[in-house]
N, C-alpha and C positions, 0 to 999 in steps of 0.2 A: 772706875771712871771718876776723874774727880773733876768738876766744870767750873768750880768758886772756890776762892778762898777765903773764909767768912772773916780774915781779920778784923775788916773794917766794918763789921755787921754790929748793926744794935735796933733795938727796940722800940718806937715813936709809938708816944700816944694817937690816937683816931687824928684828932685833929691836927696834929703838929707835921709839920712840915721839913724836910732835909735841907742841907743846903752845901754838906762836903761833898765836895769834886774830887773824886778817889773812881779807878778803874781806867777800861780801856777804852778810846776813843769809840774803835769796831761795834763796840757795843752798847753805846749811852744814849740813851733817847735825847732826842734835842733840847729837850728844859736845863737838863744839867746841863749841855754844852754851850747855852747861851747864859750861865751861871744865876740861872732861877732855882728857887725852893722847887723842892720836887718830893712827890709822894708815894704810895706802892706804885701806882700808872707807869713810873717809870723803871720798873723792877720788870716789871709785865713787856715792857718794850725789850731789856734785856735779854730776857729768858727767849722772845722772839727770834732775836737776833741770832741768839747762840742754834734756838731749835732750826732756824734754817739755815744754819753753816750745816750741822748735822744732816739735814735732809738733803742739801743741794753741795755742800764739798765746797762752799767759798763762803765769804760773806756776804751780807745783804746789798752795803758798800762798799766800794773799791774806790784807792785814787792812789794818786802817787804822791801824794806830802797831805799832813793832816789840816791844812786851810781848804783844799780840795774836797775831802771827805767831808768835814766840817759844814761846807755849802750842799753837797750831795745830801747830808740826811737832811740836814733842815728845810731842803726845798722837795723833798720826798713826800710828805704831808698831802 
């Protein structure tokens, strides 16, 4: 079972902060998608995401164009 592909994986010190927008919509906590720094928290929304397609058989969000989805998780909160 392979669930990531670590290309874009690297290392941050404690404090330092992300800030590439790399992956799939389905599964980005909203910091990234409103193109904020973002730290593990939002690794941890990932992993979320992914473990409840696996428990439930869809994703957490649905929409039919990514503007849609986009407003769906951000007002999810």
């Amino acid at each position: 079972l392979k669930i990531a592909d670590f290309g874009f994986a690297r290392s941050l010190p404690n404090a330092m902060m992300a800030e590439t927008l790399c992956g799939s919509p389905l599964y980005m906590a909203p910091e990234i998608l409103r193109y904020e720094k973002y730290d593990a928290k939002a690794d941890l929304w990932s992993v979320g995401a992914v473990l409840y397609e696996m428990a439930v058989g869809k994703p957490p969000y649905r929409a039919m164009n990514h503007v849609e989805l986009l407003k769906k998780i951000e007002h999810s909160k």
